[in-house]
Structures are given as structure tokens and as C-alpha cells.
N, C-alpha and C positions, 0 to 999 in steps of 0.2 A: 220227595218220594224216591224210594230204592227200587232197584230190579233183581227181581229172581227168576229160578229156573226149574223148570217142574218136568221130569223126567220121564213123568209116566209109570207103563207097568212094566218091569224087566221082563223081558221074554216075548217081544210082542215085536221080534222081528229083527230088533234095532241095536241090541245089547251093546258090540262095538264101539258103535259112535255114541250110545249115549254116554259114556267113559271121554270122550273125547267133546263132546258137547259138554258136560260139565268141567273138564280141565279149562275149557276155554271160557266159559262163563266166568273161573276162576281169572284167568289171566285178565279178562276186561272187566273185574271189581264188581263182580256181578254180589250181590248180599246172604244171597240163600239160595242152593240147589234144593229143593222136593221133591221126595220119591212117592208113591202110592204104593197099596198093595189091595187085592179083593179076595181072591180064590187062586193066585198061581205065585209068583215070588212075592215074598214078604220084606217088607220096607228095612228093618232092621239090617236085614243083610248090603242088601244096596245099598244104604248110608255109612255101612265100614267100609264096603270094596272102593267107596266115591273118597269118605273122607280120608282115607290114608293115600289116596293117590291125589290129592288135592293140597292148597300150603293155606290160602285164609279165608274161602266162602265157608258160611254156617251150610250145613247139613242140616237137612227139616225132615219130617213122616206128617204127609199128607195123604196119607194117614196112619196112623197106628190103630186099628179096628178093634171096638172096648169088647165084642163080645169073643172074639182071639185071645185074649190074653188077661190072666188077672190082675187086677191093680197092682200088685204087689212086685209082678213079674215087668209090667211096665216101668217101673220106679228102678228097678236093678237096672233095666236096658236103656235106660235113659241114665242113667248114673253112668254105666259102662261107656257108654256112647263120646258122654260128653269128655271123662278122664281120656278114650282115645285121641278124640280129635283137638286133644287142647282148647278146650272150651265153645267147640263151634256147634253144639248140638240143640236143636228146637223141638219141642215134641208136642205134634200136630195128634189132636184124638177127635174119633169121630164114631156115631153107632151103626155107622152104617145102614144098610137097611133089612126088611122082611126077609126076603129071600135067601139072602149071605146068613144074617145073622140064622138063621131056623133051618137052611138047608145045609148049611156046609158048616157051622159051628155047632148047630145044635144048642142053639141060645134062645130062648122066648123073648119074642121083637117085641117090652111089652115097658110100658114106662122110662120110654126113651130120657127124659129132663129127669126123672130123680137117679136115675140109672149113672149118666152122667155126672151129676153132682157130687153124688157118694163117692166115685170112679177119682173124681178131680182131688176132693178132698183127700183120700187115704192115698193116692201116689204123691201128692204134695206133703201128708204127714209122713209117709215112709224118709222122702227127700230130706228132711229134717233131721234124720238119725235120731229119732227118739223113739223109745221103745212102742210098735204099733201095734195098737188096740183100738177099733173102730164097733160100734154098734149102729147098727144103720138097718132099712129094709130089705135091701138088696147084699150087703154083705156084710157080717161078723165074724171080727180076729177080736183074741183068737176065739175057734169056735168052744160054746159052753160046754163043759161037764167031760170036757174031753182033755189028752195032753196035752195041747196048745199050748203057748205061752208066749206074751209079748216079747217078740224081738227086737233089735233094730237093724237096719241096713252098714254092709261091716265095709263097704267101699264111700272112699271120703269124696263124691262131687265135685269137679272142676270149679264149678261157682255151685253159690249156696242156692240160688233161685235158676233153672233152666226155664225158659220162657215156655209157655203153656198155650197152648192155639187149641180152636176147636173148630173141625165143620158144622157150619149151619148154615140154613136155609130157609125152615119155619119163622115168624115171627116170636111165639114163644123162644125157641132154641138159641136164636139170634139175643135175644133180651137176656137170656140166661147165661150166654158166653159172656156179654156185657159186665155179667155180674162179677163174673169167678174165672176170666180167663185173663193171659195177658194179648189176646190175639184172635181175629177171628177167619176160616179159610172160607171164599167165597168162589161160588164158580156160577156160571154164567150171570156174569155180571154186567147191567148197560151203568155207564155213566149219568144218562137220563135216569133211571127211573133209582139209583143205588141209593140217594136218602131216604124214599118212600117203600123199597125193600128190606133194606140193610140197617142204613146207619142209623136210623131213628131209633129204631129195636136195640139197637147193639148201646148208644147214648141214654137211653133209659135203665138198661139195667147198670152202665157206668153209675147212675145217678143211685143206683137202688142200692150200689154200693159205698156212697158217697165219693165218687171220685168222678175225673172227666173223660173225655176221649183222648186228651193228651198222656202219651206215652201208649197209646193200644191200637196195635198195628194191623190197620185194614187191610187185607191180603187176600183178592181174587186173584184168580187164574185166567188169563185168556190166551187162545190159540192168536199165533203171530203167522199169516203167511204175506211176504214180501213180495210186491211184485208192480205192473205199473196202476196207474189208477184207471184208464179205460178198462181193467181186467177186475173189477174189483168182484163183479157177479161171477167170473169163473173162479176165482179165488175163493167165494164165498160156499161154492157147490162144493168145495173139496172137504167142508165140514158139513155137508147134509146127513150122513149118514151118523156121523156123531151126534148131535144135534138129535134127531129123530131117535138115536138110541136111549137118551137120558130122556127126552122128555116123553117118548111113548115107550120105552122100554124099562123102563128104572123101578124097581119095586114091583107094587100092583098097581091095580086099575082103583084101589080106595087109598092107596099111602105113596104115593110119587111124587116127592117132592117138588122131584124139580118140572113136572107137569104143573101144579101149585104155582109154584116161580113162575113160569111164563104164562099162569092165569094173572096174575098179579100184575104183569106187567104191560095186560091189554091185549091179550092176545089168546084167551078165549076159545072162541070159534075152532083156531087153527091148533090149539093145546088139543080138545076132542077128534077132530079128526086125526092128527098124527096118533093118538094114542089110539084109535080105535085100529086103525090101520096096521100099526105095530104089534097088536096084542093078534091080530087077526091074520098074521101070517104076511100082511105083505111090507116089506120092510123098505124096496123101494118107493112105493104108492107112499110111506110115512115119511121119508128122505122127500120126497117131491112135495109132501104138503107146508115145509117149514118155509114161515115166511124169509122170503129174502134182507127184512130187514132185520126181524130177530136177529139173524147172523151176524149181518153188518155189526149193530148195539153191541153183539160178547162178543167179539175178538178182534182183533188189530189186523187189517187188511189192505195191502197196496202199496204208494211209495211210501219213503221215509219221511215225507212232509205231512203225509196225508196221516200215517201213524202217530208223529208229533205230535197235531194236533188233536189227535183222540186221546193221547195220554196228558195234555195237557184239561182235557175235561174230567178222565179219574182223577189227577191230584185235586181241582179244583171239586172234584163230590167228595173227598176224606181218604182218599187209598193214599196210605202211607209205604207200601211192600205191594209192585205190579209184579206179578208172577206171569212168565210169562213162558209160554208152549211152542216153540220153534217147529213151524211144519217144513217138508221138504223129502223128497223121495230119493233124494243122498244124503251123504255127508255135510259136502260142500254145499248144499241146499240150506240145511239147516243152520251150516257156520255161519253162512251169509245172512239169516233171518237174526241169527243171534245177535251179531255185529249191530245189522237194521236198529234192535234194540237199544244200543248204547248211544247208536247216532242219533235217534229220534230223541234219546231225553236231553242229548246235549241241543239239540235243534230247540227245543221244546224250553230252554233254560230249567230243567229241572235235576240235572246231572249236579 
């Protein structure tokens, strides 16, 4: 199992050190830094400003948002990406949801899986440099009866295949990454329940492709805050509001996924109340109703023995790439969590 580094959203505070929190990911062999984007900086950017000030961590876009950009224009910027940084470019696509994609793109949030697939295929056939011409539902190059005409991509690829990741969450979407991706990005992920969520879905459509899980790299994200193990409940409260925001805040009250996810993972009851509370204006009463364990399950919390051992339960559910979220309200806060990370997988014999 590898470790990576997930940035978050530039502009949320931290810009500084996260420049210096990836340098140093870099200096301790970390595999992959990942940036996000939603509605304020865009991942593109931040994976140049990261990769040129960095010498051998891949650079990843979790996400690159399919209804942002068109295929076409993704296959350039992941071409561009990869020739900058000497081959260290990943490119993470995901559809996001209702709100982003209708409000702020002005995309119809409407056939999320064929949507995708189309998306996957014509940037994978642009990457090819052969002249592209797609007939699909969702989109036709060039378009008919017009001047159009097949092009091809006039920049030559650092490598011939950039690795291809997708957020999922659904079991469909998850099956479908399985089929046509090389990677899948997971987020709130338990070790307990990650076969009966994830991998099952995700080894099925491996199978619908005729291939196995070997070589397709399970890659959740979790929040890391370091500290002793008596404290693990106030540790845990520092991600209530997080927590409460994706699972009662994310999309609507009929398409949240990740409300969904933590139905799935037994927790029900506590999924309906946080969301009702959150749609209802009160955002603390939604932070207050997330169970304490949920927390515990998605993120790495307390000493470095006790983190060890948690990572030693994702390598043994299939996470091949822990992504991992260094909290802390400095610098030095978060260097130290990062650090925590390399000691735990050496603790852990998986370094």
C-alpha cells in the first residue's frame, strides 16, 4: 500500500502551507499529491503551481469535474500536465453533483454513467493522437453538417496511457469505474464495511471487463488528526462539521450520495436525522447528530500505533493508494500528522 496527499480546495485558508505540505510529502516518498476543485480554484492550476515546485510525487485531480470541461479540453490538459511534470500526472474525473453541475456549470445533472463513459472514452481516444471522431448520446465530433472535422491532439504525451481514476460512490458507478478505469477515488471510507461498499462493485465490473483487481488502485481519502489515544473523541469532533456537511448537506434530499454511503453502512437512523437538520438550517444540531463511530470508521485518529493499526485494516480490505488529509490548525500541526503517516505504515510493516 502507498501514501498520498490530498490538498483539498486552494483558497480555503491554507494556500501557503499547502505548497509546503506537498514539498514535504514529496521529501518523505509520499506517491501522489491530490488537489480538488468545486466552485472556487480549479485543480488544473494547483497541480502546475505543486508540480513544478516538487522533483518525484505524481500529481493527481480529484477531481477534474466532467461537467466543467469538455472531453476534448480534458485530454489537452492532461496531456499538458503530464509533458510538464515529466510524467507524474493522474487524472481523477468525477460528475460531480446536482447543484455544481445545474447551478454553477449549467450542465443537466442527468445520466451520470453514460455520461461518463462517453467522457472516459473520447479523452482516452483523443490521448491516442488519432484523428477524433466520436458518435455517442451525449456527445458528437465532429458535429454533422457543419465544418467540423476530425482532428487529432498535436502535443505528444509524456507516457502513452496516463492513469485514469474516477469518483464513485454509488454501487452502479463504482461497477462502472471497475469496468473502464484504471483507479477508483473513494471518500468516506470504513475498512469494516469497504468490500460490501466498494470493492465488490468495483471487482465486478473488473470481471465485466475480463480483467482482475490486480493493477487498479483503491484510493480513499481520509482525514488524519494525530494525537494521544485518550483524546480520540475530541479528535473525532474536529471532523463533525465535515461529516455533517457531505452527509446532510451534499446535493439534495433525493441524490446525496454520500447520505446513501452511510445508509449502506448501517447507519440509517442517524443518515435521516443529520440530513434533516442540515437541509433545515441547523448545521450544528447536524454536526451533533453524527455518530461518534461513523468518524472513528473514515478517518485515521490518535497515536501512531493506534493509526498503524487502522491502516493495517485498509491494506488488508484492498486500498492499494491511502490518501491521506493531514488536519491541524498550523503548519507544524499538519507536518507532524504528515510525518505520523510515514511512521504509521513503517509501524504497520507496509512501507
Amino acid at each position: 500500500m502507498q501514501l498520498g496527499i490530498n490538498l483539498g480546495y486552494w483558497g480555503a485558508g491554507m494556500d501557503g502551507d499547502n505548497l509546503a505540505v506537498a514539498q514535504e510529502a514529496d521529501r518523505l516518498g509520499y506517491a501522489v499529491c491530490w488537489a480538488a476543485e468545486a466552485y472556487g480554484s480549479d485543480a488544473a492550476t494547483v497541480l502546475t503551481w505543486v508540480a513544478a515546485q516538487t522533483e518525484r510525487i505524481d500529481v493527481g485531480s480529484a477531481i477534474f469535474q466532467i461537467p466543467a470541461r469538455q472531453p476534448a479540453m480534458t485530454a489537452m490538459t492532461a496531456a499538458t500536465l503530464d509533458s510538464l511534470s515529466g510524467g507524474r500526472f493522474r487524472l481523477g474525473l468525477g460528475v460531480s453533483g446536482p447543484q455544481v453541475s445545474e447551478g454553477w456549470y449549467g450542465v443537466k445533472f442527468d445520466k451520470p454513467l453514460s455520461r461518463t463513459r462517453e467522457y472516459v472514452e473520447i479523452v482516452r481516444k483523443a490521448m491516442t493522437r488519432e484523428r477524433l471522431s466520436y458518435d455517442g448520446a451525449h456527445w458528437t465530433l465532429p458535429l454533422p453538417d457543419g465544418p467540423g472535422k476530425p482532428i487529432k491532439l498535436t502535443v505528444h504525451p509524456e507516457r502513452e496511457h496516463i492513469p485514469l481514476y474516477i469518483a464513485a460512490i454509488g454501487p452502479k458507478n463504482l461497477e462502472q469505474t471497475g469496468e473502464i478505469a484504471d483507479g477508483a477515488l473513494l471518500i468516506f471510507p470504513s475498512a469494516e464495511h469497504l468490500e460490501d461498499t466498494a470493492i465488490k462493485h468495483l471487482r465486478a465490473g473488473r470481471e465485466k471487463a475480463g480483467k482482475t483487481l490486480d493493477g487498479f488502485d483503491v484510493c480513499p481519502t481520509l482525514p488524519l488528526a494525530l494525537g494521544e489515544d485518550k483524546d480520540v473523541e475530541r479528535l473525532a469532533d474536529t471532523f463533525r462539521p465535515y461529516t455533517a456537511l457531505y452527509v446532510g448537506g451534499m446535493g439534495s434530499r433525493k441524490q446525496n450520495f454520500y447520505n446513501q454511503l452511510a445508509r449502506r453502512m448501517g447507519y440509517e437512523a442517524a443518515a435521516d436525522e443529520i440530513q434533516d437538520k442540515y437541509l433545515s438550517g441547523d448545521k450544528q444540531g447536524a454536526a451533533a447528530a453524527v455518530p461518534h463511530e461513523l468518524i472513528d470508521r473514515t478517518t485515521l485518529l490518535g497515536s501512531v500505533e493506534r493509526i498503524a493499526d487502522r491502516m493495517k485494516a485498509y491494506a488488508a480490505a484492498g486500498v492499494t493508494t491511502l490518501t491521506l488529509a493531514p488536519a491541524g490548525f498550523t503548519l507544524d500541526e499538519r507536518l507532524a500528522s504528515l510525518r505520523a503517516g510515514t511512521q504509521a505504515m513503517e509501524l504497520a510493516g507496509l512501507a
